[in-house]
DRENLODO-355027 format. One record per atom (N, C-alpha, C): atom name; x, y, z; residue number from 1. Coordinates in nm, 2 decimals. Example, Ala and Ser with C-alpha at 12.3 -4.5 7.8 and 13.67 -1.06 7.14 Angstrom:
BEGIN
 atomo   east  north     up num
     N   1.32  -0.57   0.78   1
    CA   1.23  -0.45   0.78   1
     C   1.32  -0.33   0.78   1
     N   1.28  -0.22   0.71   2
    CA   1.37  -0.11   0.71   2
     C   1.29   0.00   0.79   2
This chain:
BEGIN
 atomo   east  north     up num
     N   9.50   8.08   9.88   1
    CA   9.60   8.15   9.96   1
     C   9.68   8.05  10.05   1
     N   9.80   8.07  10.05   2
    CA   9.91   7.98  10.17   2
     C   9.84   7.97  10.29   2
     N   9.91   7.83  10.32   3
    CA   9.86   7.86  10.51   3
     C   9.96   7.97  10.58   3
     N   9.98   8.02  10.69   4
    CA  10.06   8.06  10.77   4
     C  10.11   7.98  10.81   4
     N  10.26   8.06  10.77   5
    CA  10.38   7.98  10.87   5
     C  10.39   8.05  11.01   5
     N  10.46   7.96  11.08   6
    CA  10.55   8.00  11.23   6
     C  10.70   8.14  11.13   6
     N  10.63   8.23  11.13   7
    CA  10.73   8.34  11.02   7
     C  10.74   8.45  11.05   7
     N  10.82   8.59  11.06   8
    CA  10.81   8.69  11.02   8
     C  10.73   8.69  10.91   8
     N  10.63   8.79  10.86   9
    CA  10.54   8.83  10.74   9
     C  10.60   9.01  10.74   9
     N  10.69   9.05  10.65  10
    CA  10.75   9.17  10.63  10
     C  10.67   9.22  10.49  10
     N  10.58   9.31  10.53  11
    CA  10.45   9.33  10.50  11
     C  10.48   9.42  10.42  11
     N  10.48   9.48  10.27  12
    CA  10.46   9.63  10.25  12
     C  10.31   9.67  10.23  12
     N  10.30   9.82  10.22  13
    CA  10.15   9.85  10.24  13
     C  10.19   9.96  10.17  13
     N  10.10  10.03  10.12  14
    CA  10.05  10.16  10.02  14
     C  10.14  10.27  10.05  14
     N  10.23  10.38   9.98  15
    CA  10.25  10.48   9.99  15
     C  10.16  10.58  10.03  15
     N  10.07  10.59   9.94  16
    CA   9.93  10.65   9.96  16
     C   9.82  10.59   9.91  16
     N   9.83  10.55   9.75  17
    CA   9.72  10.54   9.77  17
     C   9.66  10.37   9.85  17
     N   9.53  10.36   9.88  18
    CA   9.53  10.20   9.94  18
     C   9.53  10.12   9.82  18
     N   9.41  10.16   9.74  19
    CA   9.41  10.03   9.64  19
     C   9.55   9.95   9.57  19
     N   9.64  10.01   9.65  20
    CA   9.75   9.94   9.58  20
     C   9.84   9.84   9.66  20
     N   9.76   9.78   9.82  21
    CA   9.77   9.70   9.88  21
     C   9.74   9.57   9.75  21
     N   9.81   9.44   9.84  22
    CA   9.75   9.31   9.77  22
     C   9.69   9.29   9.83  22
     N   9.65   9.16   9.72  23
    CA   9.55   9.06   9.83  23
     C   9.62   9.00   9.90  23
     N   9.75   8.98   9.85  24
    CA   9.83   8.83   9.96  24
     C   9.82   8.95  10.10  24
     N   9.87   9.06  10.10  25
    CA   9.88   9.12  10.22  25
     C   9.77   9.10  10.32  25
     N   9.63   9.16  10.19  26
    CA   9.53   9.15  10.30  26
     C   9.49   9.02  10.37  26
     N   9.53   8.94  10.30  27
    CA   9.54   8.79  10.37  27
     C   9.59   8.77  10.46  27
     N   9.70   8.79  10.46  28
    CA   9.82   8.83  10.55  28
     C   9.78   8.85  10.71  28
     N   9.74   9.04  10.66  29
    CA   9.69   9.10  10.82  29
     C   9.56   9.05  10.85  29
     N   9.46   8.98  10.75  30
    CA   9.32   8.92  10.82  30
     C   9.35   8.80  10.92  30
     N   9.50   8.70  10.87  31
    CA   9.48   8.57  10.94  31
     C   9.61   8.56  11.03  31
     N   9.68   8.67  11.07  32
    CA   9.80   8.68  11.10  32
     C   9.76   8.66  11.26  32
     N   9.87   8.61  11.33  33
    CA   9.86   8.59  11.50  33
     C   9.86   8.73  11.55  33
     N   9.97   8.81  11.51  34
    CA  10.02   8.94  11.61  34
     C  10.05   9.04  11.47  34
     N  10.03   9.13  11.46  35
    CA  10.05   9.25  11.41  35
     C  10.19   9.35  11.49  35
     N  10.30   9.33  11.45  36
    CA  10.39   9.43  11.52  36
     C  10.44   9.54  11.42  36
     N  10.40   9.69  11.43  37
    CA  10.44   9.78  11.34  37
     C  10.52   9.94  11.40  37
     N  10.57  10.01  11.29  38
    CA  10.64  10.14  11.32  38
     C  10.55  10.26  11.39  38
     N  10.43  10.23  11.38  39
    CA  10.35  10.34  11.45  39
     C  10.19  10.27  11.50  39
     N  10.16  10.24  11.58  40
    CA  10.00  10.19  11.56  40
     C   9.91  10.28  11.52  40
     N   9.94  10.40  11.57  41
    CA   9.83  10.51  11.48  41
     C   9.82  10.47  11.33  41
     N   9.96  10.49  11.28  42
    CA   9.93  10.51  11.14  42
     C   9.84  10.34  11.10  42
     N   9.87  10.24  11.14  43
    CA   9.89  10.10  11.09  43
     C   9.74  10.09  11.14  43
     N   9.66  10.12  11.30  44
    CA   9.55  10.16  11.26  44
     C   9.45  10.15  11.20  44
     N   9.46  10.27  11.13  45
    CA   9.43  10.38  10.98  45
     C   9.38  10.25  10.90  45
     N   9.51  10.19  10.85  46
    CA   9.51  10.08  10.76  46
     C   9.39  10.00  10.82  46
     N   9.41   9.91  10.94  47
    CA   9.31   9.84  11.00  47
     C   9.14   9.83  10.97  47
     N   9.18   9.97  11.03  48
    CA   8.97  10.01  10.99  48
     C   8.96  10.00  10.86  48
     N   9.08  10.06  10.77  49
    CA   9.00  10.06  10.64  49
     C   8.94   9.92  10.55  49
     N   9.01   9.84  10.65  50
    CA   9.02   9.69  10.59  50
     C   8.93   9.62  10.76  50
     N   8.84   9.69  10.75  51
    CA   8.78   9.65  10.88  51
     C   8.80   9.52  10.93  51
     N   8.93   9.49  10.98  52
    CA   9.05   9.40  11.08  52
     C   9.02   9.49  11.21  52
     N   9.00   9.38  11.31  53
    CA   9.05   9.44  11.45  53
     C   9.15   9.37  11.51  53
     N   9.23   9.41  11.51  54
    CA   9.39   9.34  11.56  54
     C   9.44   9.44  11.65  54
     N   9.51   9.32  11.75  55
    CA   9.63   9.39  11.83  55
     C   9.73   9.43  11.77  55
     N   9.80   9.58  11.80  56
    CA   9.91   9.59  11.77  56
     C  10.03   9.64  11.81  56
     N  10.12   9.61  11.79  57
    CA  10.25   9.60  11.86  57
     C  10.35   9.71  11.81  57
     N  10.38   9.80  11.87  58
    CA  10.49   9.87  11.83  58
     C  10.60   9.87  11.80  58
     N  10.69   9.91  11.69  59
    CA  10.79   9.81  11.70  59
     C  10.85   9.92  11.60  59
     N  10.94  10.05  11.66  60
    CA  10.98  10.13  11.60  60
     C  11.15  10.13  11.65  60
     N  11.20  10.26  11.55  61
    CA  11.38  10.29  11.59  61
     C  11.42  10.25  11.70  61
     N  11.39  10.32  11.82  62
    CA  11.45  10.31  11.91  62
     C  11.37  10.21  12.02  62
     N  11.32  10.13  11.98  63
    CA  11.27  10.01  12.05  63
     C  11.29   9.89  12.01  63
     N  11.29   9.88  11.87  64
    CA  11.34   9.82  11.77  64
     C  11.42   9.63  11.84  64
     N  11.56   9.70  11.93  65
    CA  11.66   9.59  11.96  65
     C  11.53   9.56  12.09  65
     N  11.44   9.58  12.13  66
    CA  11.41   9.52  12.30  66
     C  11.29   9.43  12.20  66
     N  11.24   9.52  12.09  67
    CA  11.12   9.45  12.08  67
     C  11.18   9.30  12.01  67
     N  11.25   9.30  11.95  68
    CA  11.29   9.20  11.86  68
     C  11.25   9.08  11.99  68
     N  11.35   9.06  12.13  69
    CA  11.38   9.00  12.18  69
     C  11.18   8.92  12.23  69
     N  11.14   9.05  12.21  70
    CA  11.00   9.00  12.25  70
     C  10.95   8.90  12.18  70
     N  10.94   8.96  12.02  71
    CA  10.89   8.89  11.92  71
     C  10.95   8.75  11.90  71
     N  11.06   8.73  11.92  72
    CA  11.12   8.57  11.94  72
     C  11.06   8.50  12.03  72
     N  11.00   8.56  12.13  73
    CA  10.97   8.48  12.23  73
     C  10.76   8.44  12.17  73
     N  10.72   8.49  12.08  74
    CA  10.64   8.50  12.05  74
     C  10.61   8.42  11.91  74
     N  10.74   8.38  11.86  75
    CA  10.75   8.31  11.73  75
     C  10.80   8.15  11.82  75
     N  10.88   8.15  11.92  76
    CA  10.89   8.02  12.00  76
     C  10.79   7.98  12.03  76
     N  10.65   8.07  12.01  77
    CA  10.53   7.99  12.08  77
     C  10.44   7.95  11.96  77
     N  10.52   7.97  11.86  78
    CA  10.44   7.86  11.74  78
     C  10.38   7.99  11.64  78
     N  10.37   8.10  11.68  79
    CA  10.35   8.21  11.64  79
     C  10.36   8.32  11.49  79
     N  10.28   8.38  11.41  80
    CA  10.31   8.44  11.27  80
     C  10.30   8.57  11.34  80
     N  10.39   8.64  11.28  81
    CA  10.40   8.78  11.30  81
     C  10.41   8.86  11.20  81
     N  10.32   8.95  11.18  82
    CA  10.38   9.06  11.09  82
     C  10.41   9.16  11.09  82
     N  10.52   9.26  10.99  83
    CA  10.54   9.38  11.03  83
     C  10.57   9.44  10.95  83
     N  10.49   9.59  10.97  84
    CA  10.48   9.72  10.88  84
     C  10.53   9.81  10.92  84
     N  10.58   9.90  10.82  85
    CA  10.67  10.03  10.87  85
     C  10.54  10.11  10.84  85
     N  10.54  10.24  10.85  86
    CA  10.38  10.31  10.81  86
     C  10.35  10.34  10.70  86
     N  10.45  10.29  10.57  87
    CA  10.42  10.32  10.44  87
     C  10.51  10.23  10.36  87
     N  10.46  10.19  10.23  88
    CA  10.58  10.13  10.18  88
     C  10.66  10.00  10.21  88
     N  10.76  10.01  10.15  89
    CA  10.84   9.84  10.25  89
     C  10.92   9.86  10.34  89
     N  10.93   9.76  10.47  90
    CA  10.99   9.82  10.56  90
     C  11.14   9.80  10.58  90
     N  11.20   9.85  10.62  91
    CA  11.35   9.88  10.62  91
     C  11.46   9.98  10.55  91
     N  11.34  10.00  10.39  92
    CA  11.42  10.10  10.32  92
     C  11.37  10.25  10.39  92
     N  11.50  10.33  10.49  93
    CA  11.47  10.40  10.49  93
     C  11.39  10.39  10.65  93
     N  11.30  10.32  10.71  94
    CA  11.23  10.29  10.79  94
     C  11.30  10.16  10.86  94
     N  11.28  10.17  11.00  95
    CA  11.29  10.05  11.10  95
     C  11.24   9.91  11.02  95
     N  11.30   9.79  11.06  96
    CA  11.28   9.71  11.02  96
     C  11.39   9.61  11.01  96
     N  11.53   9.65  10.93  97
    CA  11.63   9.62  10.92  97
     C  11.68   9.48  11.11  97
     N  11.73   9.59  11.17  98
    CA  11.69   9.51  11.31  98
     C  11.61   9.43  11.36  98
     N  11.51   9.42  11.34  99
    CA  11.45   9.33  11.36  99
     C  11.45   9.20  11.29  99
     N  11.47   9.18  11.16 100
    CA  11.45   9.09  11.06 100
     C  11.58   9.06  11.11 100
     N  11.73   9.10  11.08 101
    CA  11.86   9.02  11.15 101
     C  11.81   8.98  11.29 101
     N  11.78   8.99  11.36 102
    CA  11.78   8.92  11.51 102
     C  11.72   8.81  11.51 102
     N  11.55   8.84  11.43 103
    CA  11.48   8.73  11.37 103
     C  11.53   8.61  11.30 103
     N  11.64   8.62  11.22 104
    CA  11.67   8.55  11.15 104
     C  11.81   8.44  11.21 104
     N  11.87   8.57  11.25 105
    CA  11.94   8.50  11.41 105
     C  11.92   8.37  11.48 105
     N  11.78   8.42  11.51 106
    CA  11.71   8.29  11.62 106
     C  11.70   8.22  11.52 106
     N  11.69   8.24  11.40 107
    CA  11.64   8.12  11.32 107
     C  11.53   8.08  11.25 107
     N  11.41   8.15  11.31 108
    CA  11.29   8.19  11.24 108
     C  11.32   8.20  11.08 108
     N  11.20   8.16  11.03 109
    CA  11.18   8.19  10.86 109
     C  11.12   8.36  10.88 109
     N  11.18   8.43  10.78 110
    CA  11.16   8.55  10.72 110
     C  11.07   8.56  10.58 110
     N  10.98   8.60  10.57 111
    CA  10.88   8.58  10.43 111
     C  10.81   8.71  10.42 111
     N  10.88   8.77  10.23 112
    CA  10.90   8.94  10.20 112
     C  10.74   8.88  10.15 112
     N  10.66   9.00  10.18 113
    CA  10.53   9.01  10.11 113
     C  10.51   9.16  10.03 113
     N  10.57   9.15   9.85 114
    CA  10.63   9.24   9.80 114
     C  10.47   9.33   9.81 114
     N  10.52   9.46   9.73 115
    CA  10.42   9.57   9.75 115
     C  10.50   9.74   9.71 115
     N  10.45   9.79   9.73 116
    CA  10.47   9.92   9.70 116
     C  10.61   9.99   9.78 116
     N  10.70  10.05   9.66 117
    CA  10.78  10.11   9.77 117
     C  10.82  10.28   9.68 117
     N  10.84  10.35   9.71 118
    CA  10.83  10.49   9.65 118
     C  10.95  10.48   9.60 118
     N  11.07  10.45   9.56 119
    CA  11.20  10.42   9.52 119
     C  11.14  10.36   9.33 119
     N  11.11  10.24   9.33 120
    CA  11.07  10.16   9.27 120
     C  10.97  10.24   9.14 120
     N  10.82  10.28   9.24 121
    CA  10.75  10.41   9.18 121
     C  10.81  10.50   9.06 121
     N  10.90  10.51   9.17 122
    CA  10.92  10.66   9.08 122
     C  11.01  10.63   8.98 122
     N  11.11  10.49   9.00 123
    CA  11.23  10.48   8.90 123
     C  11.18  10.41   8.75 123
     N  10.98  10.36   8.80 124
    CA  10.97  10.27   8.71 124
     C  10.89  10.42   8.60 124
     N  10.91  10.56   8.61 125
    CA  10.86  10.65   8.52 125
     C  10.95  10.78   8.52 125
     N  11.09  10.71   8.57 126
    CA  11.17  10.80   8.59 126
     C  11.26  10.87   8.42 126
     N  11.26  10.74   8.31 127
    CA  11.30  10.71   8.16 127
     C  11.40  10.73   8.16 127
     N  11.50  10.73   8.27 128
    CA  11.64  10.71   8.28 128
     C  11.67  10.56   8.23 128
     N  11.81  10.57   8.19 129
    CA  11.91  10.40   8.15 129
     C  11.94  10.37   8.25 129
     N  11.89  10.24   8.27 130
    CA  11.91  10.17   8.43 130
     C  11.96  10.09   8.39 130
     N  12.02  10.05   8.26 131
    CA  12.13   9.94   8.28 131
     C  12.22   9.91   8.32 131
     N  12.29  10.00   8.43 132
    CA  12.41  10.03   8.47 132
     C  12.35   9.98   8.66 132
     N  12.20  10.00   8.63 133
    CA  12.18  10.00   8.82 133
     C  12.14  10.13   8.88 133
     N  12.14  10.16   8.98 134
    CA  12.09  10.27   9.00 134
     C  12.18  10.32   9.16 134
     N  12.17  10.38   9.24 135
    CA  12.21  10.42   9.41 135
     C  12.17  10.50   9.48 135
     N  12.10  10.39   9.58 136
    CA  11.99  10.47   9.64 136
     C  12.05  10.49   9.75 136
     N  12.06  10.66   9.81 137
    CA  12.15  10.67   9.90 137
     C  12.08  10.75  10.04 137
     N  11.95  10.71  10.03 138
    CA  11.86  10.75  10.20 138
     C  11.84  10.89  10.16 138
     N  11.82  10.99  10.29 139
    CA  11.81  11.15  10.26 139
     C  11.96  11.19  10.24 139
     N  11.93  11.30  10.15 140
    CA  12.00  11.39  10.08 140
     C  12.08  11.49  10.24 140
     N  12.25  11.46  10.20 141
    CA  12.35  11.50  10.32 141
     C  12.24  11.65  10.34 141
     N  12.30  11.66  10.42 142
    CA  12.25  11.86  10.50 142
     C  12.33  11.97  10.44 142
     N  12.44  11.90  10.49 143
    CA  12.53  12.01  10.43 143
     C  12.59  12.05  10.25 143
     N  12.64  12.14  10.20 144
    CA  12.63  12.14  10.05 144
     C  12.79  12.13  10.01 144
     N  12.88  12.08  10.14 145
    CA  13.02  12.00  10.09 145
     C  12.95  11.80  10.07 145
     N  12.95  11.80  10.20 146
    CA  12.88  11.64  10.17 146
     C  12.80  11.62  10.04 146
     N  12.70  11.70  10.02 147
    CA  12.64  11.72   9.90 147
     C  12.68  11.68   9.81 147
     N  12.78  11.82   9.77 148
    CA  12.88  11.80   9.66 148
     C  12.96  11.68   9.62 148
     N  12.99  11.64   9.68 149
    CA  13.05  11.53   9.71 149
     C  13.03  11.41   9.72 149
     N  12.90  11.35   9.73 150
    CA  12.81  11.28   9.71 150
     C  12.79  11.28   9.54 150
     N  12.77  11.38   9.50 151
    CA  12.70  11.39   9.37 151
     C  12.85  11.37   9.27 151
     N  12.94  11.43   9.29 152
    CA  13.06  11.42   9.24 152
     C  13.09  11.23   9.26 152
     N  13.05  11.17   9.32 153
    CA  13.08  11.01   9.38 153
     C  12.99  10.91   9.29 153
     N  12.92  10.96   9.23 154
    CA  12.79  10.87   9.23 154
     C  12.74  10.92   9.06 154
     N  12.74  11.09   9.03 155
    CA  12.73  11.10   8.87 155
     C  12.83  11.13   8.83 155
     N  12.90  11.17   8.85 156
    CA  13.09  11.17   8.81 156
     C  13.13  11.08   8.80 156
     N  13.20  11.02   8.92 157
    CA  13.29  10.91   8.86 157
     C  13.22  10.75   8.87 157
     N  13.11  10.71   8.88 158
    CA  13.05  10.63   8.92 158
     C  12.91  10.61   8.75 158
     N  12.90  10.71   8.76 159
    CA  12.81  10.75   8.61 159
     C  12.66  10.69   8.64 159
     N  12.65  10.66   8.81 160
    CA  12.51  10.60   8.80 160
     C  12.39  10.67   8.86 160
     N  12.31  10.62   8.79 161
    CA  12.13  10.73   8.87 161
     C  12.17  10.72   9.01 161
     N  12.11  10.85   9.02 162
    CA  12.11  10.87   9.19 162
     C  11.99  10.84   9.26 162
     N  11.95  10.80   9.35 163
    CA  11.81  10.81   9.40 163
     C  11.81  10.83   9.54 163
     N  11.73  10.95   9.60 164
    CA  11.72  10.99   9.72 164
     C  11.60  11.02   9.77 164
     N  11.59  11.05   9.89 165
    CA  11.46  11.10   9.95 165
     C  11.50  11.31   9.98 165
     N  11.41  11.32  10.03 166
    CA  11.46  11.47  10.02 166
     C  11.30  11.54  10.11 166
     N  11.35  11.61  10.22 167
    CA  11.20  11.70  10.27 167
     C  11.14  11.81  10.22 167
     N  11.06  11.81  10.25 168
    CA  11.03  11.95  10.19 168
     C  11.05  12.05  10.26 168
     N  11.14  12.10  10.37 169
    CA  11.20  12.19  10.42 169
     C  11.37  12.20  10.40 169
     N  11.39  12.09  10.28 170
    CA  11.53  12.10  10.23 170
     C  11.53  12.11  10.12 170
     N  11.41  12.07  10.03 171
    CA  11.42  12.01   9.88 171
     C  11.46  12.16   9.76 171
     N  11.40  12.26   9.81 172
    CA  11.49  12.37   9.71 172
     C  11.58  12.43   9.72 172
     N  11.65  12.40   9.87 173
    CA  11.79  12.42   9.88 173
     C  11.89  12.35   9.84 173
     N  11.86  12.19   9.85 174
    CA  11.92  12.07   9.79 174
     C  11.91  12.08   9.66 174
     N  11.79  12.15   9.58 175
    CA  11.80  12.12   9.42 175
     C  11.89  12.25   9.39 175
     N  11.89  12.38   9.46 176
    CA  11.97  12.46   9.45 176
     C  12.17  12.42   9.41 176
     N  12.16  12.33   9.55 177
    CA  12.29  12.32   9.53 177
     C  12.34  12.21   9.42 177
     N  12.19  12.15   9.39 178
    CA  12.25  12.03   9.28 178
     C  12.32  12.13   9.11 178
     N  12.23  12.24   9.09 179
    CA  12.17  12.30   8.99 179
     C  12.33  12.38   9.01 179
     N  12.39  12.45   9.15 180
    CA  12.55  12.48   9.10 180
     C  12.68  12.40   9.08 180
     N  12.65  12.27   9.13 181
    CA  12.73  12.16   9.10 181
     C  12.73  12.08   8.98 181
     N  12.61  12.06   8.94 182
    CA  12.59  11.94   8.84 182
     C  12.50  12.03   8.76 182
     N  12.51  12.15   8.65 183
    CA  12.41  12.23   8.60 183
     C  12.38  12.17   8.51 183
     N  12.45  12.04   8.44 184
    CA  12.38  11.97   8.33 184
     C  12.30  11.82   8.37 184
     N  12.28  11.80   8.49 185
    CA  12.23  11.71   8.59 185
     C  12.08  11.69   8.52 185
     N  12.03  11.56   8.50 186
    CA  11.89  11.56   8.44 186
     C  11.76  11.48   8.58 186
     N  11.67  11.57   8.61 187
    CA  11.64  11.52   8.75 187
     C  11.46  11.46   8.71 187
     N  11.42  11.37   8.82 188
    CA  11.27  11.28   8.79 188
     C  11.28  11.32   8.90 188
     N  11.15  11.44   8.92 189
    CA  11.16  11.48   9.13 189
     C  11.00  11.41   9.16 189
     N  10.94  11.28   9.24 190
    CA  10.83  11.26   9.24 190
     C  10.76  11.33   9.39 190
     N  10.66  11.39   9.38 191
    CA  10.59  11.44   9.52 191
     C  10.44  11.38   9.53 191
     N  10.50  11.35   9.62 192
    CA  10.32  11.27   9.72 192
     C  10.30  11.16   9.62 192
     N  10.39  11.08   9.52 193
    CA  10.33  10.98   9.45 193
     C  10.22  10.89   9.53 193
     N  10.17  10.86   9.44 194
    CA  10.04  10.77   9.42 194
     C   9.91  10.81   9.54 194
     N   9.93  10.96   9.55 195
    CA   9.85  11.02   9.65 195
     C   9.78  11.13   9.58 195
     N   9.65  11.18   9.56 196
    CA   9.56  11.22   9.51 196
     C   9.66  11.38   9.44 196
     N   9.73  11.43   9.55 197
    CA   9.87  11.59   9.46 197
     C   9.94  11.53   9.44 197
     N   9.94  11.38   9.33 198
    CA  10.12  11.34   9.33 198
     C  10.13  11.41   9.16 198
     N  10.27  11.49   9.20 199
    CA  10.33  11.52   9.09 199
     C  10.45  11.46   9.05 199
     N  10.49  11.46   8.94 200
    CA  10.63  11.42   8.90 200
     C  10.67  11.53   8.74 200
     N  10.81  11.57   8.82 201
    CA  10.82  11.67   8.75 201
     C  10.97  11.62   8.68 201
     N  11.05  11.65   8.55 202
    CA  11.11  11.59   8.53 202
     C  11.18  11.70   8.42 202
     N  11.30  11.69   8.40 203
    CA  11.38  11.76   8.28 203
     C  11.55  11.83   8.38 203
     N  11.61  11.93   8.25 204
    CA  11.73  11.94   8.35 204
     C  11.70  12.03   8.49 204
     N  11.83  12.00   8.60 205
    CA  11.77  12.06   8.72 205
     C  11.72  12.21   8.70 205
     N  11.80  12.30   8.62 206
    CA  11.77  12.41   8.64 206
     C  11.59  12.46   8.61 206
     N  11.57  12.37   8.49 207
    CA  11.42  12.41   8.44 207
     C  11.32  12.34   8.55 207
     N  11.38  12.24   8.62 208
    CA  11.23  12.18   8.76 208
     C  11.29  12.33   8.86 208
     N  11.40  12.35   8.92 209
    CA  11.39  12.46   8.97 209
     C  11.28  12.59   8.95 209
     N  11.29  12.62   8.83 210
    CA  11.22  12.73   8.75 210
     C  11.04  12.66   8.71 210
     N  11.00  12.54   8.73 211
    CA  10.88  12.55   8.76 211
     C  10.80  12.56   8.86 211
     N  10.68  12.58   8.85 212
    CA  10.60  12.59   8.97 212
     C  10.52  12.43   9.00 212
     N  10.59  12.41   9.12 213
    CA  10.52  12.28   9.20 213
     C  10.55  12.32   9.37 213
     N  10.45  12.25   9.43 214
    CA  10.44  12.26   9.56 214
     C  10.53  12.22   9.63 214
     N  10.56  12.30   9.74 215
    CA  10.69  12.25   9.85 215
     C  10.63  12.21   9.99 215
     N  10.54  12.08   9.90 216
    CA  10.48  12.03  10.03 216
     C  10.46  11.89  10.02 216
     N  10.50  11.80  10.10 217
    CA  10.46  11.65  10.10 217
     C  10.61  11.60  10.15 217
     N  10.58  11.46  10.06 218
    CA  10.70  11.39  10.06 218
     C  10.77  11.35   9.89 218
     N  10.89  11.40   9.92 219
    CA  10.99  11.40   9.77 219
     C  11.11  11.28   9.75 219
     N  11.10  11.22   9.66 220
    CA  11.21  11.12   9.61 220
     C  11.21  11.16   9.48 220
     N  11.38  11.16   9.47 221
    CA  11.44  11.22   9.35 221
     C  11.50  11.09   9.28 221
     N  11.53  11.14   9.14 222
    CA  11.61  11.06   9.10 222
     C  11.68  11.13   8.98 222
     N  11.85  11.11   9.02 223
    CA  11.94  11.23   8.91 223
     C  12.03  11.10   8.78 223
     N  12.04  11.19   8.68 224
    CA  12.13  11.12   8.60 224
     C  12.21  11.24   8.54 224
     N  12.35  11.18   8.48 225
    CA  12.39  11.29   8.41 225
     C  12.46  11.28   8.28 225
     N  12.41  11.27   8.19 226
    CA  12.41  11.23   8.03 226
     C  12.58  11.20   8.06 226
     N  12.60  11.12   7.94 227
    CA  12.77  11.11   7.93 227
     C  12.84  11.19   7.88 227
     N  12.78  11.28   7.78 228
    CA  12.88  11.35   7.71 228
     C  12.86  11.52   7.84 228
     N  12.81  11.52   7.95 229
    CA  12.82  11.62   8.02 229
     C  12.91  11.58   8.13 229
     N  13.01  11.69   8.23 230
    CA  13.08  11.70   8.29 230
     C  13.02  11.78   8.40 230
     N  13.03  11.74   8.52 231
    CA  13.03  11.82   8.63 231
     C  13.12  11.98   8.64 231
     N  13.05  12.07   8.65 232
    CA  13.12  12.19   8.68 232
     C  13.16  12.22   8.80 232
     N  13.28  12.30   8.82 233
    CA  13.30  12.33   8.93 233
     C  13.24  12.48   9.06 233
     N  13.21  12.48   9.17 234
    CA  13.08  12.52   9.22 234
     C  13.18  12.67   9.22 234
């Protein structure tokens, strides 16, 4: 294993399940100076299970711009730092983004320690044509004009897989309104991946609408819409 550098260490860590930490990680968080992450509860969790006792540093949304200024001051002292969002890699979607620009700013080296991200997961069993690329566009708008419109932007005239996050206090109102806009729309819905209820449910939207899976966890989609089909009007 590398020595430590004077670095940001931008850590990913397990959706669910652990065993799908590395080893460079666990290397990582065993010999790292400072641990700075999105929640210490959750990050924690991880800790004990890798019986590590580390300080740790919070370093979420809305603290994000103060903490940066800390952590510079902390990498000026010769210092490795690393940081975790509470699942996954950090920035997609999760805090992170800010800090790494400020970091990088001052000048500090930045060093990605790849790993698990739910986007990736799901697209690598999704059997969609990704030769074209794909667009990953965060949570799914609220409203079902933005919606529309979205979807009209991205499988209409754009012709490319969609990929989103989605709650489960929106997700069958959102597949609702995908299913009146885009009725020939072909959807990969993954829930709780790589966690002991992960399902992944897959075919056109209307027939995942019409099966039975739970409206509980956490949901990332991913839409395509064959070439020879056309968006209908809602």
């Amino acid at each position: 294993m590398e020595k430590l550098e004077n670095a940001l260490y931008v850590v990913a860590t397990p959706i669910g399940h652990l065993g799908d930490l590395t080893d460079r990680a666990k290397f990582i968080l065993k010999e790292i100076d400072l641990i700075a992450c999105e929640d210490s509860r959750v990050t924690g969790k991880l800790m004990a299970y890798l019986g590590l006792k580390k300080s740790l540093f919070s370093c979420y949304a809305h603290n994000e711009a103060g903490r940066a200024l800390q952590l510079i001051e902390f990498l000026k002292q010769g210092k490795s730092i690393a940081y975790l969002s509470d699942a996954g890699t950090p920035g997609i979607s999760d805090p992170g983004n800010l800090l790494v620009a400020e970091i990088a700013q001052a000048g500090f080296k930045i060093i990605p320690i790849a790993g698990a991200s739910a986007l990736t997961t799901l697209l690598s069993v999704c059997g969609f044509n990704l030769s074209k690329g794909f667009s990953f566009v965060g949570f799914l708008p609220r409203t079902s004009g933005k919606l529309i419109k979205l979807l009209e932007t991205y499988l209409t005239d754009r012709k490319s897989v969609l990929l989103a996050f989605e709650s489960p206090h929106r997700i069958k109102k959102s597949l609702e309104i995908i299913a009146q806009s885009q009725p020939q729309a072909q959807i990969c819905l993954g829930r709780e991946l790589t966690k002991i209820h992960e399902e992944i449910i897959r075919g056109n939207i209307q027939e995942v609408l019409e099966q039975k899976w739970l409206v509980k966890g956490e949901f990332v989609l991913a839409l395509t819409l064959p070439k020879s089909f056309k968006a209908q009007p809602v």
